[in-house]
C-alpha positions in Angstrom: 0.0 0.0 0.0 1.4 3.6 -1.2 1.4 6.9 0.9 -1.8 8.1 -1.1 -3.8 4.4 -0.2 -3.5 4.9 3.3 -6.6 5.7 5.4 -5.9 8.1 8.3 -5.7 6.9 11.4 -8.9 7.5 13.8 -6.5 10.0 16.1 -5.7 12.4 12.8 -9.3 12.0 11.4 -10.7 12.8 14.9 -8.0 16.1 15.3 -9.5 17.1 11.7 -12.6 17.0 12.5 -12.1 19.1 15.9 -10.3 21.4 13.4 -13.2 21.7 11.2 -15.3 21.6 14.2 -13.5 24.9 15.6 -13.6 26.9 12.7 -17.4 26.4 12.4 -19.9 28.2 14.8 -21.1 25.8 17.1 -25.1 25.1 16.7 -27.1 23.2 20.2 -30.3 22.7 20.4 -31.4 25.8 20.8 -30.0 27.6 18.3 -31.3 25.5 15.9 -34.7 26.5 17.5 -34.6 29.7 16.9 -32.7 30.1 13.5 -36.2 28.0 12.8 -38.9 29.9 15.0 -36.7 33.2 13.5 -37.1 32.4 9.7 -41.0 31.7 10.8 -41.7 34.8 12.1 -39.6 36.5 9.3 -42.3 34.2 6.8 -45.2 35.8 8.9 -43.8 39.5 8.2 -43.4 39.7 11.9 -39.7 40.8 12.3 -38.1 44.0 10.4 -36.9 43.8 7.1 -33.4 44.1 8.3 -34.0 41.1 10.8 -35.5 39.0 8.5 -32.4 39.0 6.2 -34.3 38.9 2.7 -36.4 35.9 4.0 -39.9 35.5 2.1 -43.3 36.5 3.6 -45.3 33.3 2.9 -47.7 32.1 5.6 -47.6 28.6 3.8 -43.5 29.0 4.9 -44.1 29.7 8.7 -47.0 26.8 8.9 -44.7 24.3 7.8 -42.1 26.0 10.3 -43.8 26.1 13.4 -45.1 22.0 12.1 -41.2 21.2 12.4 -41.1 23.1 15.6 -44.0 21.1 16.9 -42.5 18.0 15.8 -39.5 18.7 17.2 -41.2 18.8 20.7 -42.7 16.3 20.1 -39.5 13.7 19.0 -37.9 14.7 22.1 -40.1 15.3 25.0 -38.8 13.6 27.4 -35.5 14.3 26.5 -35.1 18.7 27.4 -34.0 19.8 30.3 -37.2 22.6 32.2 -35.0 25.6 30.6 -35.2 24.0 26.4 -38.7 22.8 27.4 -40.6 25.9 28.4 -38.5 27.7 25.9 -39.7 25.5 23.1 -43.0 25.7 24.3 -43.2 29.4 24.5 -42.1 30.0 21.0 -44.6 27.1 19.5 -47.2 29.1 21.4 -45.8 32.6 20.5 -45.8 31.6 16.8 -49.4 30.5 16.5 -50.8 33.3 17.8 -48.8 35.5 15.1 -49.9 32.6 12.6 -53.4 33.3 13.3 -53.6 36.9 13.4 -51.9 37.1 10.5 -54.4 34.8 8.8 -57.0 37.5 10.5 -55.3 40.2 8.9 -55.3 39.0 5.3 
């Protein structure tokens, strides 16, 4: 087996992923949670233009968003510490009543 055949060893692939790892922001749970509940209140015209980043207004958009929230809490109930849970739950909530008074609205 030549040089270029070689796999790397676990300890070199594990210290390039770290790398990689380190140069990328770092996502939890939560973050992911609200780059999600952010992108559905930007799709309900909620946020400012500048907020929103140039993210469509499409009610459709921020239905099947807050869906994936709620399926979200749903897939890991159980699993949250109090803090991630009411947190998750606020949002869901705060994101339907948006949802529905912006179906009022139009």
């Amino acid at each position: 087996m030549t040089d270029r055949e070689k796999v790397p060893d676990s300890k070199s692939a594990t210290n390039n992923a770290n790398n990689d790892h380190n140069c990328a922001q770092r996502i939890d749970f939560m973050s992911f949670i609200a780059s999600l509940a952010t992108n559905a209140f930007a799709a309900l015209g909620v946020i400012s233009d500048e907020q929103a980043k140039d993210l469509p207004r499409d009610q459709q958009l921020a239905a099947e968003y807050i869906d994936i929230l709620i399926m979200l809490q749903e897939k890991t109930q159980g699993n949250l510490n109090a803090a991630e849970e009411n947190t998750l739950e606020q949002i869901i909530a705060d994101l339907q009543m948006q949802y529905v008074q912006s179906t009022c609205d139009s």
